[in-house]
mmJSON file of the N, C-alpha and C atoms, coordinates in Angstrom:
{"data_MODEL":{"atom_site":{
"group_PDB":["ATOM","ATOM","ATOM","ATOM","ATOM","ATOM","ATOM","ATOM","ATOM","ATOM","ATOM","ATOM","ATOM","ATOM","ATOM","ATOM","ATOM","ATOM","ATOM","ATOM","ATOM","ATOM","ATOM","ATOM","ATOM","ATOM","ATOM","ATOM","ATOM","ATOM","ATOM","ATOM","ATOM","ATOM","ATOM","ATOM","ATOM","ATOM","ATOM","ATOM","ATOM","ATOM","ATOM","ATOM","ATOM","ATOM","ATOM","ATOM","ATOM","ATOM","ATOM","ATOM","ATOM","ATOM","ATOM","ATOM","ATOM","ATOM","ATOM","ATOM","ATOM","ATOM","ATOM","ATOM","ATOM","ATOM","ATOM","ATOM","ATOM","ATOM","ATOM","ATOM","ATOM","ATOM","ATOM","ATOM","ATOM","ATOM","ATOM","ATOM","ATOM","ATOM","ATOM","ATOM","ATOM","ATOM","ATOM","ATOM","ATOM","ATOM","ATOM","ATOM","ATOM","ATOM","ATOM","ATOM","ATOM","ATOM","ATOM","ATOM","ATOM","ATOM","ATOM","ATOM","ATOM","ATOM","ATOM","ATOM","ATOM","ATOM","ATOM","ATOM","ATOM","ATOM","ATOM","ATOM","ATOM","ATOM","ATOM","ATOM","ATOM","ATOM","ATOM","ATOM","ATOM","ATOM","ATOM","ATOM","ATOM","ATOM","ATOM","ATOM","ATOM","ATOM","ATOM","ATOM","ATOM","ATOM","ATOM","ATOM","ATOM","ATOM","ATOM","ATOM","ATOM","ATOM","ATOM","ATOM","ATOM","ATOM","ATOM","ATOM","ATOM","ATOM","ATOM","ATOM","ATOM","ATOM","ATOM","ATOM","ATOM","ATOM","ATOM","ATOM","ATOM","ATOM","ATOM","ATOM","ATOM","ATOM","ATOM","ATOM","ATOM","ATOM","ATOM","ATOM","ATOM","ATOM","ATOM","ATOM","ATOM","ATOM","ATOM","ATOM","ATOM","ATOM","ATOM","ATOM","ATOM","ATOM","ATOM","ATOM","ATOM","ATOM","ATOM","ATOM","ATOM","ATOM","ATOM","ATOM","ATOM","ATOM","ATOM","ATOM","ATOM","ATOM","ATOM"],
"id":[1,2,3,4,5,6,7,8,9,10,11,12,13,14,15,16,17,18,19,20,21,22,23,24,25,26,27,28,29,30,31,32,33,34,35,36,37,38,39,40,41,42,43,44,45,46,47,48,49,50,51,52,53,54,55,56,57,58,59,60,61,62,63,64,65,66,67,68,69,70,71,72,73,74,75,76,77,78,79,80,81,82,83,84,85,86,87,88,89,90,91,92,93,94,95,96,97,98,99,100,101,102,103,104,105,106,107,108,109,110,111,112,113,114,115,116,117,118,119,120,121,122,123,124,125,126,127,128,129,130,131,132,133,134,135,136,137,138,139,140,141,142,143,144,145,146,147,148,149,150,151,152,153,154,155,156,157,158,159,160,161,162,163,164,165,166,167,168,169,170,171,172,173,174,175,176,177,178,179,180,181,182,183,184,185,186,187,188,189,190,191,192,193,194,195,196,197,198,199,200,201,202,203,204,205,206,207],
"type_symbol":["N","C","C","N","C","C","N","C","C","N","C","C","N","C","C","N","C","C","N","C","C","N","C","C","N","C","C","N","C","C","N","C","C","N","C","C","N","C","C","N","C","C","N","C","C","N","C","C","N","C","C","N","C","C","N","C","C","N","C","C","N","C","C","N","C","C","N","C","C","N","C","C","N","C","C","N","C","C","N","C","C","N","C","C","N","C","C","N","C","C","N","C","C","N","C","C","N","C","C","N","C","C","N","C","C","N","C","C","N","C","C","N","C","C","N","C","C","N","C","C","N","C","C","N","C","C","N","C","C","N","C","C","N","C","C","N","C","C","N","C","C","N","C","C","N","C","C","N","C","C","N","C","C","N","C","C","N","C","C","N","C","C","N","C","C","N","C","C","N","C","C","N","C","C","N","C","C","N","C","C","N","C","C","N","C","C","N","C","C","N","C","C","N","C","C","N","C","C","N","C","C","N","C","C","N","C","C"],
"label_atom_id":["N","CA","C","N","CA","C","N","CA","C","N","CA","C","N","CA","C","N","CA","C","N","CA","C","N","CA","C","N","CA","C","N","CA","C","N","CA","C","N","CA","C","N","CA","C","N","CA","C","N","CA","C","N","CA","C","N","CA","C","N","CA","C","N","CA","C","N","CA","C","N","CA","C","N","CA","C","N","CA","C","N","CA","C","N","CA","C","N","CA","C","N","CA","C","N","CA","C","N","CA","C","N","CA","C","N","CA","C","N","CA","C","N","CA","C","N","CA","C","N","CA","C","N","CA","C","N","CA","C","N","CA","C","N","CA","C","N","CA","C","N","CA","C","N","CA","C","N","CA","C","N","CA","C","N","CA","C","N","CA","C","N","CA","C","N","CA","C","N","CA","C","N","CA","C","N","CA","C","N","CA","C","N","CA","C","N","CA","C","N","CA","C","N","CA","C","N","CA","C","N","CA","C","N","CA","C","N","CA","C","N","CA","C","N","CA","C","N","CA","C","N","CA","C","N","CA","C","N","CA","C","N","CA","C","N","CA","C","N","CA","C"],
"label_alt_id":[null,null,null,null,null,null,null,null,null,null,null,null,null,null,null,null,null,null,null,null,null,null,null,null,null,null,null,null,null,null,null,null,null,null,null,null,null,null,null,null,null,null,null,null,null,null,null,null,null,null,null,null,null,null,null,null,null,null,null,null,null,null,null,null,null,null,null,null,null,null,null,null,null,null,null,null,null,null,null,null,null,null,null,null,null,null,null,null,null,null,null,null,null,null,null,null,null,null,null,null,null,null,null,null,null,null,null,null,null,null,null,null,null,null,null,null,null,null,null,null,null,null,null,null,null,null,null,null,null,null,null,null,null,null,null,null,null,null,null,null,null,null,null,null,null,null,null,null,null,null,null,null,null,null,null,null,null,null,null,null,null,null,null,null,null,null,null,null,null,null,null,null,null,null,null,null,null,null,null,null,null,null,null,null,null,null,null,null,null,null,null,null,null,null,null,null,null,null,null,null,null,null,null,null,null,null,null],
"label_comp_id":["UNK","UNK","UNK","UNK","UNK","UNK","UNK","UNK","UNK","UNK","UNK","UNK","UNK","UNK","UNK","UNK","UNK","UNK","UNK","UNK","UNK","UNK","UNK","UNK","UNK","UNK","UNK","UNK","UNK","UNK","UNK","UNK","UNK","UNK","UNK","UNK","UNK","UNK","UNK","UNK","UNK","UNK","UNK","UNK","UNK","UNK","UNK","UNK","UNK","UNK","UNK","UNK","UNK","UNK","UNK","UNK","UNK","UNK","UNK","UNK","UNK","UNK","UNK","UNK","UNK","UNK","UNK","UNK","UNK","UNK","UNK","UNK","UNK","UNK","UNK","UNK","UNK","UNK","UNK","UNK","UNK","UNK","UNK","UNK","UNK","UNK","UNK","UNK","UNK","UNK","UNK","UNK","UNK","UNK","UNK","UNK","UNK","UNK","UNK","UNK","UNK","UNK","UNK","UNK","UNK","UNK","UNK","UNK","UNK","UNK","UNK","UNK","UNK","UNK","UNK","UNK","UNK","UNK","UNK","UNK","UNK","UNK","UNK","UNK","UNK","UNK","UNK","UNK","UNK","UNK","UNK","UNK","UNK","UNK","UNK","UNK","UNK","UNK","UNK","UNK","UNK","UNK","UNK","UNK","UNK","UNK","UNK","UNK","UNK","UNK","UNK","UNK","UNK","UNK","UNK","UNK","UNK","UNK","UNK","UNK","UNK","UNK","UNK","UNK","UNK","UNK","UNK","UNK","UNK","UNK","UNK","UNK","UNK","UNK","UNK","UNK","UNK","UNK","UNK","UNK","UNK","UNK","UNK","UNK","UNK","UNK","UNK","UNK","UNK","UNK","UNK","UNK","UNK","UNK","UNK","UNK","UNK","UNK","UNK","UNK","UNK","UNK","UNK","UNK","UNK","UNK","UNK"],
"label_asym_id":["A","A","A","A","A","A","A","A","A","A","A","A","A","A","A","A","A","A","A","A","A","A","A","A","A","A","A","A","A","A","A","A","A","A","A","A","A","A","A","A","A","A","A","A","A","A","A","A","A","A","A","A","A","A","A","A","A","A","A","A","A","A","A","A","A","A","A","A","A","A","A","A","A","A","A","A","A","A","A","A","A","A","A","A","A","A","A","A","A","A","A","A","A","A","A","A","A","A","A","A","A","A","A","A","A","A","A","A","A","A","A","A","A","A","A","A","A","A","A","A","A","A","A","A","A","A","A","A","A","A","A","A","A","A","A","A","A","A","A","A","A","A","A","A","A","A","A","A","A","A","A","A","A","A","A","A","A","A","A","A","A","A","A","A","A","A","A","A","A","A","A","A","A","A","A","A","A","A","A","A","A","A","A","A","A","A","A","A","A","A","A","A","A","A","A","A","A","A","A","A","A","A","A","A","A","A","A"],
"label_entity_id":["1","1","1","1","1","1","1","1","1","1","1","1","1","1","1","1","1","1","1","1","1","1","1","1","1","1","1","1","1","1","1","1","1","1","1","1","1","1","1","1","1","1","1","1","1","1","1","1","1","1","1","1","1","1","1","1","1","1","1","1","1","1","1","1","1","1","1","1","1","1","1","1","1","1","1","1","1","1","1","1","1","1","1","1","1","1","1","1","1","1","1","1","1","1","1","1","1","1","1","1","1","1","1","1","1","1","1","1","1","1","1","1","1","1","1","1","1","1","1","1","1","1","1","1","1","1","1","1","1","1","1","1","1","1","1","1","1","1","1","1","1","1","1","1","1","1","1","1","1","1","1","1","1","1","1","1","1","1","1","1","1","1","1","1","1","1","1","1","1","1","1","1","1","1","1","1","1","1","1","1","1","1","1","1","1","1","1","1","1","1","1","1","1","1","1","1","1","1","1","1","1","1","1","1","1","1","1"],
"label_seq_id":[1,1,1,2,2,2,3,3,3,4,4,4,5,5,5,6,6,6,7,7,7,8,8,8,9,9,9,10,10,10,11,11,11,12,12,12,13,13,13,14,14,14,15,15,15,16,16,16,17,17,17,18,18,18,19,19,19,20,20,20,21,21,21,22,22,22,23,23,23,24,24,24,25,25,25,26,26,26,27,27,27,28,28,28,29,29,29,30,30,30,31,31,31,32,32,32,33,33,33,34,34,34,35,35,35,36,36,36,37,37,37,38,38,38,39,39,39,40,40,40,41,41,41,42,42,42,43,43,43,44,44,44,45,45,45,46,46,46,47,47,47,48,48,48,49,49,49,50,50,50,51,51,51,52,52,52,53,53,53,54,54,54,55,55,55,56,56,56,57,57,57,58,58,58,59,59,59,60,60,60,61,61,61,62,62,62,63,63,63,64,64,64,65,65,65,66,66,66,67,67,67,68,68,68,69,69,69],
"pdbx_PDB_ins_code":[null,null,null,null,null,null,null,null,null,null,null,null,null,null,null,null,null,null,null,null,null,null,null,null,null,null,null,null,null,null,null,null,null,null,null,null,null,null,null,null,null,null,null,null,null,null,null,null,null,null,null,null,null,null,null,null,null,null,null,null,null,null,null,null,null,null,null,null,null,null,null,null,null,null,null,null,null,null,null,null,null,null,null,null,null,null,null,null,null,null,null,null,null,null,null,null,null,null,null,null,null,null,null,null,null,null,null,null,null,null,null,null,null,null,null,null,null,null,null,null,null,null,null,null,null,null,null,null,null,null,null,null,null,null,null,null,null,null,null,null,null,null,null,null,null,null,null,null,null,null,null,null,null,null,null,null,null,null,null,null,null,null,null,null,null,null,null,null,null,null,null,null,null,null,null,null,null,null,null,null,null,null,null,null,null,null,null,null,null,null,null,null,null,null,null,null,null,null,null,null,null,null,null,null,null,null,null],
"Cartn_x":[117.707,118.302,119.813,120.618,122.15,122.48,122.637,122.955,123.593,123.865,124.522,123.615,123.681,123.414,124.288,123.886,124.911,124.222,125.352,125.104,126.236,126.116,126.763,128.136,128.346,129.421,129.896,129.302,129.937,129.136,129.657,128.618,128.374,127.275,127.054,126.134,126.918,126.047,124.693,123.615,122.034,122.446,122.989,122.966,123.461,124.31,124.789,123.553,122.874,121.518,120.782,120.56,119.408,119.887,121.222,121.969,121.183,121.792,121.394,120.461,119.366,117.787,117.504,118.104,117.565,117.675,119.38,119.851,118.923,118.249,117.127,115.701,115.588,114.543,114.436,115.379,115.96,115.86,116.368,116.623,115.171,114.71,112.932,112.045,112.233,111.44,112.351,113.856,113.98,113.333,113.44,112.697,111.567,110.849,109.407,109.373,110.06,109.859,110.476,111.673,111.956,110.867,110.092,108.811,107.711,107.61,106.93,107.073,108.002,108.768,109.072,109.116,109.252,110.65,111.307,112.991,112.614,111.806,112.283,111.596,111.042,110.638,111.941,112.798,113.974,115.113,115.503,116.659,117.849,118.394,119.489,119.443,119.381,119.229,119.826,121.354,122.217,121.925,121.467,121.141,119.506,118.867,117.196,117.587,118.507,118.491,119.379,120.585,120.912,119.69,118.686,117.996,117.03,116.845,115.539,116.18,117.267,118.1,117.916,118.351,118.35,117.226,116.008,114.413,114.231,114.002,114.19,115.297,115.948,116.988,116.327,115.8,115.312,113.7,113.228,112.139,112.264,112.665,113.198,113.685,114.541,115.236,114.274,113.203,112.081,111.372,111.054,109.89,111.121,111.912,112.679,112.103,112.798,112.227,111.68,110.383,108.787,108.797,109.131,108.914,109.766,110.681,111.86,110.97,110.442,109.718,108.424],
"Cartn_y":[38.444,39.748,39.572,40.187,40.241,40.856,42.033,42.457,43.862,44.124,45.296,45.817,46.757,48.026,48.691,47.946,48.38,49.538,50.565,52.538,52.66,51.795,52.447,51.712,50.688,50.048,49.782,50.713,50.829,49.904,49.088,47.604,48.88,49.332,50.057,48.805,48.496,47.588,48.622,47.297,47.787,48.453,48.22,48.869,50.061,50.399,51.913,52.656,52.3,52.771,53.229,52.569,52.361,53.447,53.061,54.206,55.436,55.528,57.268,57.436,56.741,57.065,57.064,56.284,56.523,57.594,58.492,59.748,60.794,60.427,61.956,62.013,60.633,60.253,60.904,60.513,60.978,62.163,63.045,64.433,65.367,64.201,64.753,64.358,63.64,63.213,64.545,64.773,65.164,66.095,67.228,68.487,68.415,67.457,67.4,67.114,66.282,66.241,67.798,68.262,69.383,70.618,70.63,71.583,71.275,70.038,69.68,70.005,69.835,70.103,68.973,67.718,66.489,66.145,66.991,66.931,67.423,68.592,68.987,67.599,66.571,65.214,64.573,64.555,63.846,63.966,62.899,63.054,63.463,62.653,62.867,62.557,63.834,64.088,62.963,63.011,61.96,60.536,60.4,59.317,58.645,59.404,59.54,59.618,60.405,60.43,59.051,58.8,56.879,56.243,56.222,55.391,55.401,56.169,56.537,56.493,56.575,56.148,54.691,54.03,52.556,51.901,52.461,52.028,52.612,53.703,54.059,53.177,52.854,52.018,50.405,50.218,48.62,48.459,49.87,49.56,49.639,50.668,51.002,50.096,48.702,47.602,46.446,46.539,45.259,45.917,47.318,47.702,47.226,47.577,47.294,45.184,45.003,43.406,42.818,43.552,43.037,43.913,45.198,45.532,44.949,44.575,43.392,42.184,41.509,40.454,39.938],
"Cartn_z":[67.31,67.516,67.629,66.782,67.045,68.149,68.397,69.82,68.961,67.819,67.376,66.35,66.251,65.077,63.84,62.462,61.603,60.775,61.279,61.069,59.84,58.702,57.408,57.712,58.078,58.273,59.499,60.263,61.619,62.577,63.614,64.506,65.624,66.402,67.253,68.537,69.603,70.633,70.55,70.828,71.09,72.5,73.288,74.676,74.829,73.923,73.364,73.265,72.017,71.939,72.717,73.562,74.676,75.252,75.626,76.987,76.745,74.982,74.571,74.745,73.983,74.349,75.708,76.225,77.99,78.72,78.07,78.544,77.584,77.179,76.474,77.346,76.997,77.982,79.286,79.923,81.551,81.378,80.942,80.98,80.905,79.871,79.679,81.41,81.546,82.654,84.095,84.209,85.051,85.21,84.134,83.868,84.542,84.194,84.843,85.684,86.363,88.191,88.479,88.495,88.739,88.76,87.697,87.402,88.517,88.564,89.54,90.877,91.249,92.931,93.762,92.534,93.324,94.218,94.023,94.431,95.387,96.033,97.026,98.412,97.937,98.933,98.775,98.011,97.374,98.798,99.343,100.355,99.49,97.874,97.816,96.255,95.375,94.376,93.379,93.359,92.56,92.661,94.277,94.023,93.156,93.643,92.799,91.182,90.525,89.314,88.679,89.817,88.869,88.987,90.027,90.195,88.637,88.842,87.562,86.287,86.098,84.95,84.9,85.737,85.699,85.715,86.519,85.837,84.657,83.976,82.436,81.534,81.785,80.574,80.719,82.246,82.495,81.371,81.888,80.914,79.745,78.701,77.438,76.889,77.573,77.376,77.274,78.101,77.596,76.914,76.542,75.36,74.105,73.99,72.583,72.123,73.179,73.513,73.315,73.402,72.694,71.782,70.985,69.984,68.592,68.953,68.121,67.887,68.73,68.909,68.114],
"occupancy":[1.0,1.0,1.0,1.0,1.0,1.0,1.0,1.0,1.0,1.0,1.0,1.0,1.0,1.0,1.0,1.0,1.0,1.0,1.0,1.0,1.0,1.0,1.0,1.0,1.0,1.0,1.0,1.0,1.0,1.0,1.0,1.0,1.0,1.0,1.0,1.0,1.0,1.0,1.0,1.0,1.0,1.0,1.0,1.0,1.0,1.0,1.0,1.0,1.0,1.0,1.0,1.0,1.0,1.0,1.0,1.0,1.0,1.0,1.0,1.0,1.0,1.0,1.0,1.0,1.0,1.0,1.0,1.0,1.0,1.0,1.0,1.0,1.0,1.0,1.0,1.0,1.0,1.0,1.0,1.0,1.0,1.0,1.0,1.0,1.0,1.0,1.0,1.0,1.0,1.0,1.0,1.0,1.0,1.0,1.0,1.0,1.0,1.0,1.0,1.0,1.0,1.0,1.0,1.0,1.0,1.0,1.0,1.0,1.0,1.0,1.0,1.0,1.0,1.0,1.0,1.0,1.0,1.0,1.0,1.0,1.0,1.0,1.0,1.0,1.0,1.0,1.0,1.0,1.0,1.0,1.0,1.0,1.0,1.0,1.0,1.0,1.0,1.0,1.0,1.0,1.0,1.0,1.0,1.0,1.0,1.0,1.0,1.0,1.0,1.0,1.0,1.0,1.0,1.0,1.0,1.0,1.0,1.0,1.0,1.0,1.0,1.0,1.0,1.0,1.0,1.0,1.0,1.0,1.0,1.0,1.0,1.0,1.0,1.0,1.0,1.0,1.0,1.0,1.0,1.0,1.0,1.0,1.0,1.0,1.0,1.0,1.0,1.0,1.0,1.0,1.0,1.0,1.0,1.0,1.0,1.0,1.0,1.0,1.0,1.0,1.0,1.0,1.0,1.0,1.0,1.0,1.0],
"B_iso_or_equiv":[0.0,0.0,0.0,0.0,0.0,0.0,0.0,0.0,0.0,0.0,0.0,0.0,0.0,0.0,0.0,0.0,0.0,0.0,0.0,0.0,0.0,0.0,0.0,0.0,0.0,0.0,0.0,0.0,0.0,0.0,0.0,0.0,0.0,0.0,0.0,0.0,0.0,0.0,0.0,0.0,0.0,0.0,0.0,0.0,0.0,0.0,0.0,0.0,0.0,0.0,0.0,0.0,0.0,0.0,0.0,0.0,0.0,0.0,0.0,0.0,0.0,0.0,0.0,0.0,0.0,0.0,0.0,0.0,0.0,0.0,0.0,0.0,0.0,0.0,0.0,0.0,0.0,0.0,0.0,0.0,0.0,0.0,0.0,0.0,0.0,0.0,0.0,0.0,0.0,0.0,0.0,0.0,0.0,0.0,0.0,0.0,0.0,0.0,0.0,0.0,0.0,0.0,0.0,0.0,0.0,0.0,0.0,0.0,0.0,0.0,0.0,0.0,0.0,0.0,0.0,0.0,0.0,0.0,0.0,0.0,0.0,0.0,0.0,0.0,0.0,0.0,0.0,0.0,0.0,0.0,0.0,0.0,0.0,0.0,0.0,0.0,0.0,0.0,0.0,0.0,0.0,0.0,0.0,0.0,0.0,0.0,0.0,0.0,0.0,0.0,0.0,0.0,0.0,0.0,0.0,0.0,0.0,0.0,0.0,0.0,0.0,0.0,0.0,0.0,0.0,0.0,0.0,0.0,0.0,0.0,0.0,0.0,0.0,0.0,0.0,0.0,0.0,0.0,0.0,0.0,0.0,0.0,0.0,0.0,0.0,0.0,0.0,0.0,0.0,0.0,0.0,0.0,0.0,0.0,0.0,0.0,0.0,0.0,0.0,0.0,0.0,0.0,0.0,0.0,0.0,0.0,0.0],
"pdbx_formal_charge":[null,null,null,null,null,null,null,null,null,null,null,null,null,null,null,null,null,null,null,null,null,null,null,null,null,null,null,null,null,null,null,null,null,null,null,null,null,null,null,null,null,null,null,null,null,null,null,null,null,null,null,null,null,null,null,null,null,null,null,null,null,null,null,null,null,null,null,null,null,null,null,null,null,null,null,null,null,null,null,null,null,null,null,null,null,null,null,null,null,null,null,null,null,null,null,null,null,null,null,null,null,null,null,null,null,null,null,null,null,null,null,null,null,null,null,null,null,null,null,null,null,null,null,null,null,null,null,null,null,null,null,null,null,null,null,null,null,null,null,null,null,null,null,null,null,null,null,null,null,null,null,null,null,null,null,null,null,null,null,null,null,null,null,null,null,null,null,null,null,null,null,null,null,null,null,null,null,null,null,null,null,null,null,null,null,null,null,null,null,null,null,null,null,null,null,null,null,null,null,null,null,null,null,null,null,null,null],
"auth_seq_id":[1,1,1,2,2,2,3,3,3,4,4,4,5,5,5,6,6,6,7,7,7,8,8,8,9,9,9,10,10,10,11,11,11,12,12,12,13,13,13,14,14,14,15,15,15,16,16,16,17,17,17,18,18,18,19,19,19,20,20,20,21,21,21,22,22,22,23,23,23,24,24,24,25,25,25,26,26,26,27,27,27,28,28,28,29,29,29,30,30,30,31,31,31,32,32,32,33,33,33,34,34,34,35,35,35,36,36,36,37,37,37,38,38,38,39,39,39,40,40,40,41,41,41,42,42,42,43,43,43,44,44,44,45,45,45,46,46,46,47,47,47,48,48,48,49,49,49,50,50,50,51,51,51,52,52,52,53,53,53,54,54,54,55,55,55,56,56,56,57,57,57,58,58,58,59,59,59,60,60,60,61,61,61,62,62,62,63,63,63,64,64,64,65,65,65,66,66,66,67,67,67,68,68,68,69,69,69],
"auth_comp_id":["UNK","UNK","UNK","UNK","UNK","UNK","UNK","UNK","UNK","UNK","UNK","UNK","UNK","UNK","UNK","UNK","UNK","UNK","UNK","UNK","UNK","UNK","UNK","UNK","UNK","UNK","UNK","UNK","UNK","UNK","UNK","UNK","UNK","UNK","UNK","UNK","UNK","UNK","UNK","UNK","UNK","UNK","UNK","UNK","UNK","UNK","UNK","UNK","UNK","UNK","UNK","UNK","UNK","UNK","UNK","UNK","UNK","UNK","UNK","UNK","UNK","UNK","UNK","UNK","UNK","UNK","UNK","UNK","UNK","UNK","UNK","UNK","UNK","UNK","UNK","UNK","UNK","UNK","UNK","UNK","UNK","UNK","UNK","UNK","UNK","UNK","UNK","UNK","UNK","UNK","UNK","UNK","UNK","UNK","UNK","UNK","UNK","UNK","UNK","UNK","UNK","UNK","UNK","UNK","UNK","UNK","UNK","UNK","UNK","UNK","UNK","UNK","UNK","UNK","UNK","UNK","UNK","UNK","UNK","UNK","UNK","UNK","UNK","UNK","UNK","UNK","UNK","UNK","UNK","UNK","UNK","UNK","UNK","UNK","UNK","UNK","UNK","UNK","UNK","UNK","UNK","UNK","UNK","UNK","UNK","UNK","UNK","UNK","UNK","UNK","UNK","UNK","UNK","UNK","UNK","UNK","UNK","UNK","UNK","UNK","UNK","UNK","UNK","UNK","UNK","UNK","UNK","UNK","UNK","UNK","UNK","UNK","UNK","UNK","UNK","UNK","UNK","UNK","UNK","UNK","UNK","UNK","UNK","UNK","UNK","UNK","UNK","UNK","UNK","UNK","UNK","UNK","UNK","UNK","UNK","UNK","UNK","UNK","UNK","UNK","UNK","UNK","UNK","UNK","UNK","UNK","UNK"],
"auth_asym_id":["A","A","A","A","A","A","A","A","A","A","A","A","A","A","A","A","A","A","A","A","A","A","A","A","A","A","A","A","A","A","A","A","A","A","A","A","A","A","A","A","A","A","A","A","A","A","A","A","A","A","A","A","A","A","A","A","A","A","A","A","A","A","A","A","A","A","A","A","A","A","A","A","A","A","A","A","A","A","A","A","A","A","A","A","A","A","A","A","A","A","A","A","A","A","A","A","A","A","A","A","A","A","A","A","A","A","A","A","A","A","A","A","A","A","A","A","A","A","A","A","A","A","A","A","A","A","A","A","A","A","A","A","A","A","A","A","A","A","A","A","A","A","A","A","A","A","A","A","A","A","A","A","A","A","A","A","A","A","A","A","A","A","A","A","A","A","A","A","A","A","A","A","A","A","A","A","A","A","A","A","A","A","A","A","A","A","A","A","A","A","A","A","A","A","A","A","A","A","A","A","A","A","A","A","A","A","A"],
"auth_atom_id":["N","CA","C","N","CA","C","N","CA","C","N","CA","C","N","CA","C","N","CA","C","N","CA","C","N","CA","C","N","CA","C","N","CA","C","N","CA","C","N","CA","C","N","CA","C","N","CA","C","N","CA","C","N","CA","C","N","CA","C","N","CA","C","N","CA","C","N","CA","C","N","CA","C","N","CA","C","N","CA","C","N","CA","C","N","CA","C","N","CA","C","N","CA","C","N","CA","C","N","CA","C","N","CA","C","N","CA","C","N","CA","C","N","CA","C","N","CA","C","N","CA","C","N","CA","C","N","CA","C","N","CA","C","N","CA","C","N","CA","C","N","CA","C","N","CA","C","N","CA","C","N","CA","C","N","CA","C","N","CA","C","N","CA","C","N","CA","C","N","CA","C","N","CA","C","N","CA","C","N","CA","C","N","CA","C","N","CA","C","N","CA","C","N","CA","C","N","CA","C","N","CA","C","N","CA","C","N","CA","C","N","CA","C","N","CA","C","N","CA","C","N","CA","C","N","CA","C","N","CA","C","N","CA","C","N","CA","C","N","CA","C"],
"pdbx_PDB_model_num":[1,1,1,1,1,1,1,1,1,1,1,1,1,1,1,1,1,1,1,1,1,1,1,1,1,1,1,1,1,1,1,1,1,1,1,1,1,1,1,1,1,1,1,1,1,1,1,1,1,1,1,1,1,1,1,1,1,1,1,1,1,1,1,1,1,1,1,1,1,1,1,1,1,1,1,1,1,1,1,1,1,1,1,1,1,1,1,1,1,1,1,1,1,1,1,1,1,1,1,1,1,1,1,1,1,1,1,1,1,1,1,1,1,1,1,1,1,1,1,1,1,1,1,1,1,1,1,1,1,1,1,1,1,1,1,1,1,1,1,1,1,1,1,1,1,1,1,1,1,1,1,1,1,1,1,1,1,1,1,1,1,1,1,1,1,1,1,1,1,1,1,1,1,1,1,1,1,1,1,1,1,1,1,1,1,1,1,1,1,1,1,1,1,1,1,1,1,1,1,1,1,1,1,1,1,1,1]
}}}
């Protein structure tokens, strides 16, 4: 695995990638806790949503991993 993504000339880092997909991802999942009412157990919103960003990009980052593989 190189570590970049070539988009028509352009080197794009794999971690760029990820970020994005992680930020669609995230946004999909917040919705649904939100629908849910899981925030209102939530002490402190901003912090619950880096968190879950950073488990979503950790996982998204070893599925790529083994799917490269």
């Amino acid at each position: 695995m190189t570590g970049e993504l070539d988009l028509y000339g352009v080197y794009i880092p794999n971690l760029l990638a990820l970020m994005l997909a992680t930020l669609l991802v995230s946004l999909m999942v917040r919705r649904v806790l939100a629908f849910l009412g899981v925030y209102a157990l939530v002490w402190h919103r901003g912090l619950f949503d880096v968190a879950l960003y950073v488990v979503l990009l950790q996982a998204l980052s070893l599925l790529s991993q083994w799917w490269l593989s």
